[in-house]
Backbone of each chain as nested JSON, in Angstrom:
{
  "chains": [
    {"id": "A", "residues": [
      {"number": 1, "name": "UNK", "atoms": {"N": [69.696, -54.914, 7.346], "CA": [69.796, -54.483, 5.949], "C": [68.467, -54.751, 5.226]}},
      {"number": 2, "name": "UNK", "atoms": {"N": [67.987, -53.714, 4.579], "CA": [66.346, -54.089, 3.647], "C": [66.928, -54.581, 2.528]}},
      {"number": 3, "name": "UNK", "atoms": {"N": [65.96, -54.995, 1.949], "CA": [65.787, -55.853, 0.817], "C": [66.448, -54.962, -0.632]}},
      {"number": 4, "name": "UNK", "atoms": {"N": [66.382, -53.55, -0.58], "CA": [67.006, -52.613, -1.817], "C": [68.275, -52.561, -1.337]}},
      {"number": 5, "name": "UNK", "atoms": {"N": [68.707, -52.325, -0.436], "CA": [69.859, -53.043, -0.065], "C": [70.983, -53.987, -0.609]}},
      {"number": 6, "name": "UNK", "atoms": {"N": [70.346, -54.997, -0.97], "CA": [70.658, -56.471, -1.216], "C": [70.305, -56.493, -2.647]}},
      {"number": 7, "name": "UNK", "atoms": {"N": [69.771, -55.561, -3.558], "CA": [69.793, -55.585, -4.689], "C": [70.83, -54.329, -5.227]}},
      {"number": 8, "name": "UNK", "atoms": {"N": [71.108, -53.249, -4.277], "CA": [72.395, -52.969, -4.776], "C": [73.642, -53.314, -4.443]}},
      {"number": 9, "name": "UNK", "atoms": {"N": [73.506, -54.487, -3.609], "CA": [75.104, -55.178, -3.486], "C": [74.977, -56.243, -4.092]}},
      {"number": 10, "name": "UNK", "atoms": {"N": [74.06, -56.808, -4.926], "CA": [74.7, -57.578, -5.921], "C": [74.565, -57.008, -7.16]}},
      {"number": 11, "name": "UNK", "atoms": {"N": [74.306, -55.583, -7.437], "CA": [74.849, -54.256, -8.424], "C": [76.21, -54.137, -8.209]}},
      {"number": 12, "name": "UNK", "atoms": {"N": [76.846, -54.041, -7.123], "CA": [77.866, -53.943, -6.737], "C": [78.701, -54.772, -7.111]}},
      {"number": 13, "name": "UNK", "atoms": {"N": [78.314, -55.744, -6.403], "CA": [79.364, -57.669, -6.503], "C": [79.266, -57.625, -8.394]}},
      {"number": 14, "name": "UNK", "atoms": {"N": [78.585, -56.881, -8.758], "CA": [78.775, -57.586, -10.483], "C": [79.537, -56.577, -10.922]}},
      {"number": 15, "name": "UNK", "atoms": {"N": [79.155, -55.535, -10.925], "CA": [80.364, -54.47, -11.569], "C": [81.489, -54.149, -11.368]}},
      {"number": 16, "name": "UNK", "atoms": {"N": [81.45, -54.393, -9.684], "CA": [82.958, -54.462, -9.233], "C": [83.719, -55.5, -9.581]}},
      {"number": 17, "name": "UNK", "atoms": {"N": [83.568, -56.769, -9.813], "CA": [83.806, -58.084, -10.534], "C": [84.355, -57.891, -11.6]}},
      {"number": 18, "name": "UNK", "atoms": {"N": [83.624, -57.251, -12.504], "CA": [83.695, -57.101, -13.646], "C": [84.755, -56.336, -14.152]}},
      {"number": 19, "name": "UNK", "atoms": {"N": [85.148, -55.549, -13.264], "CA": [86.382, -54.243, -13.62], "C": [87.776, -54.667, -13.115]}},
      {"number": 20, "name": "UNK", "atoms": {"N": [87.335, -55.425, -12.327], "CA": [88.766, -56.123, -11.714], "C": [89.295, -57.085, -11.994]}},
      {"number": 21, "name": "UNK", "atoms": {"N": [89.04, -57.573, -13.185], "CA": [90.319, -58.864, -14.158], "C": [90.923, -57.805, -15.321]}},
      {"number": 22, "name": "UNK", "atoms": {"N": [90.082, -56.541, -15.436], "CA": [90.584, -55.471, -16.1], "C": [91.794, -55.097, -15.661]}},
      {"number": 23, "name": "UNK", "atoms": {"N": [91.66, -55.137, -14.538], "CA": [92.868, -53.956, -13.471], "C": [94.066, -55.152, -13.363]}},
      {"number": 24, "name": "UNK", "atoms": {"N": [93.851, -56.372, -13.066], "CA": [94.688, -57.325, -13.074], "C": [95.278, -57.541, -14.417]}},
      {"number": 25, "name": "UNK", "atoms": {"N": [94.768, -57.131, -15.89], "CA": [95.578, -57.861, -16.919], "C": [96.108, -56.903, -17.115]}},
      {"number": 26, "name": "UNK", "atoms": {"N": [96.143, -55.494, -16.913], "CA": [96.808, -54.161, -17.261], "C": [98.166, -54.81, -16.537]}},
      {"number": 27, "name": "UNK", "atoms": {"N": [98.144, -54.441, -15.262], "CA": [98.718, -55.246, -14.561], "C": [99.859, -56.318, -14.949]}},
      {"number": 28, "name": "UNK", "atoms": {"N": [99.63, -57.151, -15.859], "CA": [99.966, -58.336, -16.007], "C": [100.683, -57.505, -17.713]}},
      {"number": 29, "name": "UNK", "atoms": {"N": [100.22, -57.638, -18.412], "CA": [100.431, -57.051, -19.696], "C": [101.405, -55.817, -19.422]}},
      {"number": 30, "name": "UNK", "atoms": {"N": [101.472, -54.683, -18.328], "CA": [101.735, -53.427, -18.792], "C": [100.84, -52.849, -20.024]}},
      {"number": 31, "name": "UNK", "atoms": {"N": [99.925, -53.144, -20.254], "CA": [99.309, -52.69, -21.876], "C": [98.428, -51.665, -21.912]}},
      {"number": 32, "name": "UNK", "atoms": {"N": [98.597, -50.19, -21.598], "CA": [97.721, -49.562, -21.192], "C": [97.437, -48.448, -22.631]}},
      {"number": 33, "name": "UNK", "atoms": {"N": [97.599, -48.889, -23.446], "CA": [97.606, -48.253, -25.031], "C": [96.073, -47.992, -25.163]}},
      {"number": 34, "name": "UNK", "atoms": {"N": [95.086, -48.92, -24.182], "CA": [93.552, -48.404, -24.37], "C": [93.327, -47.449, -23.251]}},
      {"number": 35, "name": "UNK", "atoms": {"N": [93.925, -47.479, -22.659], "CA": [93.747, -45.916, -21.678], "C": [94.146, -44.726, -21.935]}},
      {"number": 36, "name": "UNK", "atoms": {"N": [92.694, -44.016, -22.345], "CA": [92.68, -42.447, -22.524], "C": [93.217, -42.072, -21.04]}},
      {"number": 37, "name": "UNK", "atoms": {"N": [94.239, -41.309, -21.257], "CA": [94.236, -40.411, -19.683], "C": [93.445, -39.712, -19.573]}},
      {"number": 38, "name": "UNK", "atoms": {"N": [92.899, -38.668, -20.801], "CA": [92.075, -37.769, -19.856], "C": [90.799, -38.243, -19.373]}},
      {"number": 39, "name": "UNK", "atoms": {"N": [90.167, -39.327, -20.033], "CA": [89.228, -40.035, -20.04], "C": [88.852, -40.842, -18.522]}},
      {"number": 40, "name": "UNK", "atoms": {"N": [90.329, -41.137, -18.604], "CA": [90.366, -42.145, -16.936], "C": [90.642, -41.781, -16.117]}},
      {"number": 41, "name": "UNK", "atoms": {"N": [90.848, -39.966, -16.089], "CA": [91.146, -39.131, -14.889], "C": [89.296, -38.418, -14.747]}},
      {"number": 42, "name": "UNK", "atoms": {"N": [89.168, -38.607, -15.702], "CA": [87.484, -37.981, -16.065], "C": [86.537, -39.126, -14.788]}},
      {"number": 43, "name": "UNK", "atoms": {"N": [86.793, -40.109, -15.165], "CA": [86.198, -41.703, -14.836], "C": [86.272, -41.658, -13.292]}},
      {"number": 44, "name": "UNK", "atoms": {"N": [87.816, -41.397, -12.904], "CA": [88.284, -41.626, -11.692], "C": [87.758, -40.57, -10.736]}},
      {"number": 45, "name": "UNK", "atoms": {"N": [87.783, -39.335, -11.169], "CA": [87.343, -38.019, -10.272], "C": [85.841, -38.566, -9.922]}},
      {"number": 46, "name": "UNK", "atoms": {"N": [85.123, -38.866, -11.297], "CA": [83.628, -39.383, -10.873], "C": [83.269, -40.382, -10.042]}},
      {"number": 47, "name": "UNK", "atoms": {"N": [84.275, -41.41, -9.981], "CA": [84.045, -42.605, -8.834], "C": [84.4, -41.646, -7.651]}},
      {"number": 48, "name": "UNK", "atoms": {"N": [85.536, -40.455, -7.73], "CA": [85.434, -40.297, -6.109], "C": [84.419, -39.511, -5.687]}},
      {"number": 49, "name": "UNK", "atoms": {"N": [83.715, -38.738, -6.956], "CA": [82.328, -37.946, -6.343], "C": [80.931, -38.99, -6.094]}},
      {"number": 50, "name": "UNK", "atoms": {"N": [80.65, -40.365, -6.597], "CA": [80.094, -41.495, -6.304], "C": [80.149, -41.981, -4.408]}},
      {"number": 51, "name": "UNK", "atoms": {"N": [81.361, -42.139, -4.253], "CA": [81.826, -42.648, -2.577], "C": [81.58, -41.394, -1.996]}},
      {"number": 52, "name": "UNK", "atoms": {"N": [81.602, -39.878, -2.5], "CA": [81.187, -38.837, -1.289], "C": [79.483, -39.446, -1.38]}},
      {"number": 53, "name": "UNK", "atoms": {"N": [79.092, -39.504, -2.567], "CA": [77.54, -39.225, -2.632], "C": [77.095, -40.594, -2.214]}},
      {"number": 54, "name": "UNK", "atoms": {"N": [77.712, -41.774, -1.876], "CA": [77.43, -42.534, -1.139], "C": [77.772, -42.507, 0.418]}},
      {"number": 55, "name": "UNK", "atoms": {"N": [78.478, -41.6, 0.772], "CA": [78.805, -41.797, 2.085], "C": [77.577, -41.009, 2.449]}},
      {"number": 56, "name": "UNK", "atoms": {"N": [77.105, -39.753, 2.005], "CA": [76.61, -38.755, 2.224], "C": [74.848, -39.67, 2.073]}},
      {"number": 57, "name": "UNK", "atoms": {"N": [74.834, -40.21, 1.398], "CA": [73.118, -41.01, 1.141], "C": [73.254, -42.533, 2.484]}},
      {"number": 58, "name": "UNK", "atoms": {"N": [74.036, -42.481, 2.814], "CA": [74.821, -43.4, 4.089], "C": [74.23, -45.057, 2.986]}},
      {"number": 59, "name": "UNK", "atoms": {"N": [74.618, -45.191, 1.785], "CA": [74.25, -46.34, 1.265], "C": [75.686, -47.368, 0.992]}},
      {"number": 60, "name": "UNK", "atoms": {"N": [74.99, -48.31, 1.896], "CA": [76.086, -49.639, 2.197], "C": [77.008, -49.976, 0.411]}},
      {"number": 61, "name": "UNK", "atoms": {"N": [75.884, -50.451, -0.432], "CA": [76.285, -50.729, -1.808], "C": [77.162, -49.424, -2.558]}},
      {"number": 62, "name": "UNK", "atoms": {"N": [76.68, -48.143, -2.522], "CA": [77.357, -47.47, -3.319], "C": [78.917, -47.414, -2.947]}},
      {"number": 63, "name": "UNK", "atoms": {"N": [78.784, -47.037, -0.931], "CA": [80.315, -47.169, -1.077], "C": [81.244, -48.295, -1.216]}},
      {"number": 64, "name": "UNK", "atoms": {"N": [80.666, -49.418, -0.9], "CA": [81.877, -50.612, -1.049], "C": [81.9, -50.401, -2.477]}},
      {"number": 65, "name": "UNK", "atoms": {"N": [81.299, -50.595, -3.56], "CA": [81.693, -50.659, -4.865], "C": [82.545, -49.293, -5.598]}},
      {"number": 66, "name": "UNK", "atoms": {"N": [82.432, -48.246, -4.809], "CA": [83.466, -47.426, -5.061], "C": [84.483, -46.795, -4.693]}},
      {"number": 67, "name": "UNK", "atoms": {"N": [84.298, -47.936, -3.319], "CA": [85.267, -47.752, -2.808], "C": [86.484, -48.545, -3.195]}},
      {"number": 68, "name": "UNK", "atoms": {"N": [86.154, -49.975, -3.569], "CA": [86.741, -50.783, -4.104], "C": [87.671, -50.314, -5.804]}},
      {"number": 69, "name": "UNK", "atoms": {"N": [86.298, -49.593, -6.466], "CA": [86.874, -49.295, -7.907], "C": [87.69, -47.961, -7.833]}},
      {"number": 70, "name": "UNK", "atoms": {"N": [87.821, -47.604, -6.676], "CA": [88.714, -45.735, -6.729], "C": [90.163, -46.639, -6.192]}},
      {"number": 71, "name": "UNK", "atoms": {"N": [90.358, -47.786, -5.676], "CA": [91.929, -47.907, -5.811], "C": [91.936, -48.519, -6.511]}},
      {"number": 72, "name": "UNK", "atoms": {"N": [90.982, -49.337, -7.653], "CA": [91.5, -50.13, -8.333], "C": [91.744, -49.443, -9.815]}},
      {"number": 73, "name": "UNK", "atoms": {"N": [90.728, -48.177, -9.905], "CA": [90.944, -47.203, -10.72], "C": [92.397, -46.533, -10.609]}},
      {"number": 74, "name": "UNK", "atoms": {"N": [93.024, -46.256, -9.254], "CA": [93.839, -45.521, -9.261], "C": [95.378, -46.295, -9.726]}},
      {"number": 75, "name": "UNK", "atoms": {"N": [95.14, -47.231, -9.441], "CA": [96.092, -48.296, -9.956], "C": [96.418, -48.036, -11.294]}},
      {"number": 76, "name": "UNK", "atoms": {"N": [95.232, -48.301, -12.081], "CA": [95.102, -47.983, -13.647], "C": [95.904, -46.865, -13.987]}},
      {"number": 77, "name": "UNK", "atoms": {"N": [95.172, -45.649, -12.857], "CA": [95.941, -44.527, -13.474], "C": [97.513, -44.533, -13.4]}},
      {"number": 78, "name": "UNK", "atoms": {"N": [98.109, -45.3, -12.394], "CA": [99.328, -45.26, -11.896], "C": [100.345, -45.948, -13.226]}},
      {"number": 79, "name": "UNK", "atoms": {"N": [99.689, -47.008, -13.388], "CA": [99.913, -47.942, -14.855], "C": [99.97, -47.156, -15.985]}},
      {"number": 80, "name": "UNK", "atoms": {"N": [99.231, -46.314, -16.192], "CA": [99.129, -45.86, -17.671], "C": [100.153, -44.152, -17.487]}},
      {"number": 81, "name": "UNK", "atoms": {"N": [100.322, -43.751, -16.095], "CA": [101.413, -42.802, -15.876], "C": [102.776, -43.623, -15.837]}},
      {"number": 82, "name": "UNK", "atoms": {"N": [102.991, -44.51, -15.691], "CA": [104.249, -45.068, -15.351], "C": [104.746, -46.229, -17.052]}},
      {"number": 83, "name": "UNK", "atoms": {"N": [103.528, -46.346, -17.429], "CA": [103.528, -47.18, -18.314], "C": [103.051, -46.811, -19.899]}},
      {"number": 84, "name": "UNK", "atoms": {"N": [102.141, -45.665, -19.37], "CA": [101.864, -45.256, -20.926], "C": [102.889, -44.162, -21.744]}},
      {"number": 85, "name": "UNK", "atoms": {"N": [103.121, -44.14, -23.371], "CA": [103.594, -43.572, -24.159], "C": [103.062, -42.327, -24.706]}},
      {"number": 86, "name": "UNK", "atoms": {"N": [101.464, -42.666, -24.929], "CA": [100.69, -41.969, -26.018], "C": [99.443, -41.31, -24.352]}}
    ]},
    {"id": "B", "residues": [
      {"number": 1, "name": "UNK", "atoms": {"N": [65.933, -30.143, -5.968], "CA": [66.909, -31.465, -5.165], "C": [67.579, -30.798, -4.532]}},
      {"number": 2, "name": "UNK", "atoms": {"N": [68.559, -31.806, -3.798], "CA": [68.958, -31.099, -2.588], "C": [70.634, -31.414, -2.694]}},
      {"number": 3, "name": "UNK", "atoms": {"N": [71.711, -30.961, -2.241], "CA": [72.534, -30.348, -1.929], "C": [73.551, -31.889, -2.281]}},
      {"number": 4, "name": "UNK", "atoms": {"N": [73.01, -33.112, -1.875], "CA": [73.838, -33.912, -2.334], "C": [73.136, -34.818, -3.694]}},
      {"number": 5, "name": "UNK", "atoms": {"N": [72.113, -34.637, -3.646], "CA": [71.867, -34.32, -5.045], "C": [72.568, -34.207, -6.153]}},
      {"number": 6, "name": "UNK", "atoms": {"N": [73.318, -33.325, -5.712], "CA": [73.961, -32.412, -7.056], "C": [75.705, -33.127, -7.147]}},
      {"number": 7, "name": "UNK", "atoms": {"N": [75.438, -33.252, -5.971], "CA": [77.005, -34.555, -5.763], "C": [76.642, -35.566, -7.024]}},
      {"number": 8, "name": "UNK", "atoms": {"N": [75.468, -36.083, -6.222], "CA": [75.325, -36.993, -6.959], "C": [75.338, -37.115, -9.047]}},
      {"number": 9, "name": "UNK", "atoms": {"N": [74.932, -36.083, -9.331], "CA": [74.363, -35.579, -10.756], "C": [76.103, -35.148, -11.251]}},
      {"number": 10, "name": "UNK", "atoms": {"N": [77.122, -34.74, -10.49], "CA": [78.255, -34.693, -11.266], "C": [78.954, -35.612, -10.99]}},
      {"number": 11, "name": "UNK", "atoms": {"N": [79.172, -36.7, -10.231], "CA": [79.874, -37.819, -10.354], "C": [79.052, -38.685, -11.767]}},
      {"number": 12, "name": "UNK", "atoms": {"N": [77.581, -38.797, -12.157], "CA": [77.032, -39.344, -12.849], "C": [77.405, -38.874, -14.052]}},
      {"number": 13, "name": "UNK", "atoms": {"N": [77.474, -37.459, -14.332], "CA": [78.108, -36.574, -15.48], "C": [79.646, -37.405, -15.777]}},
      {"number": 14, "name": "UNK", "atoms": {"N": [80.327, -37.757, -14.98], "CA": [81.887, -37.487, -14.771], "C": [81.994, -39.169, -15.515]}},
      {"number": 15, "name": "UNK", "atoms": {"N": [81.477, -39.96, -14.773], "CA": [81.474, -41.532, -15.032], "C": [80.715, -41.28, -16.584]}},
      {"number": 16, "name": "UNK", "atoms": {"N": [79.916, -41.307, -16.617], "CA": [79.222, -41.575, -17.567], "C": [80.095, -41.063, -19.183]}},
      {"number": 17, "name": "UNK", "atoms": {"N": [80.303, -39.428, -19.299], "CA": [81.134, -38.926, -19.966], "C": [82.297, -39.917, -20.521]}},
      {"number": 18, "name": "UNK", "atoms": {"N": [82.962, -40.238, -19.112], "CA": [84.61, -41.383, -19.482], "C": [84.083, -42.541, -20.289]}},
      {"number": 19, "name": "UNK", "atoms": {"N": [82.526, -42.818, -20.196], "CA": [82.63, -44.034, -20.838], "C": [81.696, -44.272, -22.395]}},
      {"number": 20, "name": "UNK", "atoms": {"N": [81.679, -43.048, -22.683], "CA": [80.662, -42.969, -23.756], "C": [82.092, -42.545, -24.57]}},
      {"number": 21, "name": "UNK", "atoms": {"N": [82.899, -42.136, -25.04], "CA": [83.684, -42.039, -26.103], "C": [84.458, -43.5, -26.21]}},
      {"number": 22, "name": "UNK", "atoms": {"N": [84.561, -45.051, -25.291], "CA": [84.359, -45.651, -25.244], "C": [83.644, -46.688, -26.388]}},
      {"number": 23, "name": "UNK", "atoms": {"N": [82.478, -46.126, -26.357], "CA": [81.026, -47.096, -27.293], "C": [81.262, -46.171, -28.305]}},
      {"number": 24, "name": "UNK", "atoms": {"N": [81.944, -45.197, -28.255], "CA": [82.096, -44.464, -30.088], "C": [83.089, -44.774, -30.152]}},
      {"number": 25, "name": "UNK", "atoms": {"N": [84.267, -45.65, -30.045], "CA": [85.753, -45.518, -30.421], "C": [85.275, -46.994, -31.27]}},
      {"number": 26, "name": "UNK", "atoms": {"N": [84.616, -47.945, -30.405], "CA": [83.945, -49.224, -30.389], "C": [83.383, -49.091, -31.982]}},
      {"number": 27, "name": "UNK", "atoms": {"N": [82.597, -48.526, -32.297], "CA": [81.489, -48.49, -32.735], "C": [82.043, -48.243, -34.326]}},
      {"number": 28, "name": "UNK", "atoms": {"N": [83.324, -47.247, -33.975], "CA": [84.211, -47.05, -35.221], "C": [84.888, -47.696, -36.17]}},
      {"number": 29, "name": "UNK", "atoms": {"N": [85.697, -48.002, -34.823], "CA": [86.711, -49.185, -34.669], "C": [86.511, -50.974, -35.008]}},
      {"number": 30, "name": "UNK", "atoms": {"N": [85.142, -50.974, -34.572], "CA": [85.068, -52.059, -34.616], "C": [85.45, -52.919, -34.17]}},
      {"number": 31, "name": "UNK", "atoms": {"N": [86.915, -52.622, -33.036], "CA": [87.687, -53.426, -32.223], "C": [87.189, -53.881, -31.07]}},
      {"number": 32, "name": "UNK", "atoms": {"N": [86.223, -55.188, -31.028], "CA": [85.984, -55.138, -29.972], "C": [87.261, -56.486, -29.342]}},
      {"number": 33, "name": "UNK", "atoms": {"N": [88.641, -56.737, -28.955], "CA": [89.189, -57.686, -28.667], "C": [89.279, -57.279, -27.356]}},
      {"number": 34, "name": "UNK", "atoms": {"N": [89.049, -55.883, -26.962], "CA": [89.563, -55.719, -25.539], "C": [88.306, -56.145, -24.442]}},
      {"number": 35, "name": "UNK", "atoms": {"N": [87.194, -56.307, -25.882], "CA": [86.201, -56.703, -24.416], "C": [86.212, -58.102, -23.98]}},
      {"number": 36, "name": "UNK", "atoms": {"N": [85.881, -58.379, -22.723], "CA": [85.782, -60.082, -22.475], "C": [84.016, -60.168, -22.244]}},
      {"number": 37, "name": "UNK", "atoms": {"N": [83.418, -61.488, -23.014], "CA": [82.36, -61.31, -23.48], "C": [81.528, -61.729, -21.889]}},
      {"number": 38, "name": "UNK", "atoms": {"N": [82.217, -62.391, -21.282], "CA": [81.583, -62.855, -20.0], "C": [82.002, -61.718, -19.044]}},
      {"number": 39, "name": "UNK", "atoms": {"N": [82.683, -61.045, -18.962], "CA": [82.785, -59.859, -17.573], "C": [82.226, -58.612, -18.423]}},
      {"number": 40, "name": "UNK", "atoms": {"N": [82.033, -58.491, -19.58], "CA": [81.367, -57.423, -19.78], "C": [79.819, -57.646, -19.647]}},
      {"number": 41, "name": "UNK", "atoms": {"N": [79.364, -58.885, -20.064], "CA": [77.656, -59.473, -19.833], "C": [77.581, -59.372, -17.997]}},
      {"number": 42, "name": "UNK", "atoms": {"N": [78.672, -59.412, -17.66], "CA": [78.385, -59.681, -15.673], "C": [78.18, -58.279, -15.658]}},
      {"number": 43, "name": "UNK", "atoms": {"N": [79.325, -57.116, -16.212], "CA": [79.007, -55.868, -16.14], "C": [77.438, -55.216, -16.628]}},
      {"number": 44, "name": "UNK", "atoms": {"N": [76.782, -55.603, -17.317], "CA": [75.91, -55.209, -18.529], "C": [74.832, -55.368, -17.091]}},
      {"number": 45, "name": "UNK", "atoms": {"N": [75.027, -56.605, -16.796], "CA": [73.327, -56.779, -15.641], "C": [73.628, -56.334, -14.535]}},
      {"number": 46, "name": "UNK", "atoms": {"N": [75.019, -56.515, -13.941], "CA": [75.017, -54.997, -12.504], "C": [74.736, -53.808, -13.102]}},
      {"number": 47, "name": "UNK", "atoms": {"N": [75.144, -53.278, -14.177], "CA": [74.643, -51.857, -14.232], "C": [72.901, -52.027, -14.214]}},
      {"number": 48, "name": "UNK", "atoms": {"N": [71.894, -53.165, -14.793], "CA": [70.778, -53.106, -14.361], "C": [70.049, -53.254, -12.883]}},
      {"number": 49, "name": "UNK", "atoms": {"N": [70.826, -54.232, -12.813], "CA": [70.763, -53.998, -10.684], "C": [70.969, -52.329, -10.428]}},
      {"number": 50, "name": "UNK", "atoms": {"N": [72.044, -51.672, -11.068], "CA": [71.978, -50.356, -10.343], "C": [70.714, -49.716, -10.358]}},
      {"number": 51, "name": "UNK", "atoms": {"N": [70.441, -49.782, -12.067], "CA": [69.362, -49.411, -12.12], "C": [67.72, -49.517, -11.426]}},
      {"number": 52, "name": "UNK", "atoms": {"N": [67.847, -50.699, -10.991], "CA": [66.771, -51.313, -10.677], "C": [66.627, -50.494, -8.731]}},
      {"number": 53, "name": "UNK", "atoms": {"N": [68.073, -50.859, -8.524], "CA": [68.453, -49.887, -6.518], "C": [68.313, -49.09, -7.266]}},
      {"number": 54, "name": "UNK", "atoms": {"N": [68.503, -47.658, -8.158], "CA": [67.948, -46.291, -8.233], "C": [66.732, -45.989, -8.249]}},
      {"number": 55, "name": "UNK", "atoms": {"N": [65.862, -46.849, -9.11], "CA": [64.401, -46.566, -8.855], "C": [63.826, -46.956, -7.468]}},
      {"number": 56, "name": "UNK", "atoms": {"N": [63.955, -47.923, -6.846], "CA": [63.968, -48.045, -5.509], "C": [64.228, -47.053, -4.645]}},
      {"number": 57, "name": "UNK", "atoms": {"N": [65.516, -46.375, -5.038], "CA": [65.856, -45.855, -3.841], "C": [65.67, -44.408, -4.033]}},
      {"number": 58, "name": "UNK", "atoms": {"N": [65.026, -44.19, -5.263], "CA": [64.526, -42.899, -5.809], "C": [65.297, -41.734, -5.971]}},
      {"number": 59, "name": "UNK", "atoms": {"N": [66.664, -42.176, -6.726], "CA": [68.266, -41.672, -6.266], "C": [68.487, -41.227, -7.896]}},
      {"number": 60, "name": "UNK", "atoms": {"N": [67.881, -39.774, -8.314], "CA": [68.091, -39.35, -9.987], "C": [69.598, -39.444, -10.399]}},
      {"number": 61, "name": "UNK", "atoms": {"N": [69.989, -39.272, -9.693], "CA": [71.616, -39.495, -9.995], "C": [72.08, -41.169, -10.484]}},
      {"number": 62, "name": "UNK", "atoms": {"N": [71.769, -42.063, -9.679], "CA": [71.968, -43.566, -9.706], "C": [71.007, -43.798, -11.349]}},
      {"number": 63, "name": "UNK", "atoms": {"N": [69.48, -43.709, -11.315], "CA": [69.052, -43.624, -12.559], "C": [69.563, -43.104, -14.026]}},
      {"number": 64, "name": "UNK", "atoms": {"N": [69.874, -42.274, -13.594], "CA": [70.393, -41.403, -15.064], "C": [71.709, -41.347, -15.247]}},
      {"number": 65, "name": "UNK", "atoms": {"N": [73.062, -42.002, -14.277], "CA": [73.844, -42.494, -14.762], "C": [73.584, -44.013, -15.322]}},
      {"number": 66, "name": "UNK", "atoms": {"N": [73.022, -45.112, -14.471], "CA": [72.723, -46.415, -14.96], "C": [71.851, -46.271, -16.648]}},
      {"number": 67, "name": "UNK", "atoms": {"N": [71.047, -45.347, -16.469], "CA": [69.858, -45.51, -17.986], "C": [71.14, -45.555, -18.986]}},
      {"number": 68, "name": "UNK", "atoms": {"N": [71.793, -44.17, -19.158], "CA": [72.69, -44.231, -20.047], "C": [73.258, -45.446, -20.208]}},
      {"number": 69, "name": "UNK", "atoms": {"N": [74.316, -45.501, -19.523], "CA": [75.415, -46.589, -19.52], "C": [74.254, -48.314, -19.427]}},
      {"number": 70, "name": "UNK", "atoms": {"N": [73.156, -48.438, -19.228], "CA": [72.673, -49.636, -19.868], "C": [72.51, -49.83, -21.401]}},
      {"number": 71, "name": "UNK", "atoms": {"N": [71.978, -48.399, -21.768], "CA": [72.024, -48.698, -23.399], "C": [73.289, -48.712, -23.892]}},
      {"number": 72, "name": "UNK", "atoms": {"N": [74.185, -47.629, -23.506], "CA": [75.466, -48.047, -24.473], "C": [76.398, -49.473, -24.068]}},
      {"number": 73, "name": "UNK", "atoms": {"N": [76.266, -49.906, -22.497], "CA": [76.699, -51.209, -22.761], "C": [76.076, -52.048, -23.431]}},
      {"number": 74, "name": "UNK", "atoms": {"N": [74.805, -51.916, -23.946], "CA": [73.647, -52.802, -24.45], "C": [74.65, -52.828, -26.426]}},
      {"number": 75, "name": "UNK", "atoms": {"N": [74.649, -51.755, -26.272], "CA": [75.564, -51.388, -27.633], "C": [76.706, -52.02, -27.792]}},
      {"number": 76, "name": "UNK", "atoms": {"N": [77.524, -51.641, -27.031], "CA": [78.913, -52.545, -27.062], "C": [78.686, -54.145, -26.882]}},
      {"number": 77, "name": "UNK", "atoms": {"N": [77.623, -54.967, -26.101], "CA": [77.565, -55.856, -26.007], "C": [77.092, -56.287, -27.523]}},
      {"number": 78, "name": "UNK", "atoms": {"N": [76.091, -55.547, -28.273], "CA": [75.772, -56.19, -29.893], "C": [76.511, -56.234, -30.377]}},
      {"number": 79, "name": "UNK", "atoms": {"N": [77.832, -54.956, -30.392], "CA": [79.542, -55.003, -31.53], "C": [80.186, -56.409, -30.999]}},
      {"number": 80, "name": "UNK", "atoms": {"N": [80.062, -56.722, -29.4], "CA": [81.389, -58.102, -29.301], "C": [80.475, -58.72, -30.039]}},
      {"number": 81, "name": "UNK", "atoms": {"N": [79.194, -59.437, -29.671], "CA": [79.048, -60.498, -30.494], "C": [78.763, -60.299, -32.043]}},
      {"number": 82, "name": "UNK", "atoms": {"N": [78.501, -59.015, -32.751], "CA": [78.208, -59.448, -34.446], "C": [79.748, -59.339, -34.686]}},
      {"number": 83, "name": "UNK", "atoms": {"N": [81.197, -57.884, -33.754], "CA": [82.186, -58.312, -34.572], "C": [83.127, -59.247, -33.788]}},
      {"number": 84, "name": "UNK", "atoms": {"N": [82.926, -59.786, -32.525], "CA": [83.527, -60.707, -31.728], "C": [84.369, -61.859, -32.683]}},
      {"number": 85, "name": "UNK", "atoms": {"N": [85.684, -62.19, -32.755], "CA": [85.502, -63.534, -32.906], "C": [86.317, -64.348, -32.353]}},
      {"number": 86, "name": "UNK", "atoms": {"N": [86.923, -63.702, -30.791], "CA": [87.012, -64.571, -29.512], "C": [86.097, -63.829, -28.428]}}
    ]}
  ]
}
């Protein structure tokens, strides 16, 4: 692994971090009143065009981190279909 | 550019889009309670790591989604702390 490498997996390790006490308090709360659907179907389609364009650039960092955030995204979406009102 | 390229340039469109009405709802609203001031600051400097692997890796897509989304998290990070008050 080179050295750019290792600076986008700890791009990775932080953002992916970062989104996932998100996905856990939705989770925990049911509270998905801040989730735009169309917004987070907008969000979600783009993380899965991210993991093609990382598989396709064969880069280690892009796909674990979106690979990680497209089920943890999809979760969300599942939450705010099962759980949202508005 | 070339063919995944363009992968790349609409997943960046797609992400980026979901999260900019985001920093205007913010910005309105003034509500910042949903942010957490420590996973959004962890978020704020992986998106500069991204930035930092895009210029590296000379990836216009990785750049010009990260440029954006550094300033407007840069934005949302000034609303938690002037209207933060947990």
């Amino acid at each position: 692994m080179d050295d750019i490498e290792i600076i986008g997996l700890i791009a990775a390790t932080l953002t992916t971090a970062a989104f996932l006490p998100q996905v856990y308090q939705t989770w925990k709360t049911k509270d998905v009143s801040g989730l735009s659907l169309p917004m987070f179907t907008m969000f979600f389609v783009g993380i899965v065009f991210w993991l093609i364009y990382g598989v396709l650039k064969e880069s280690l960092s892009i796909i674990l981190a979106n690979a990680i955030t497209v089920i943890s995204s999809f979760l969300l979406l599942y939450f705010k279909i099962k759980y949202g009102k508005n």
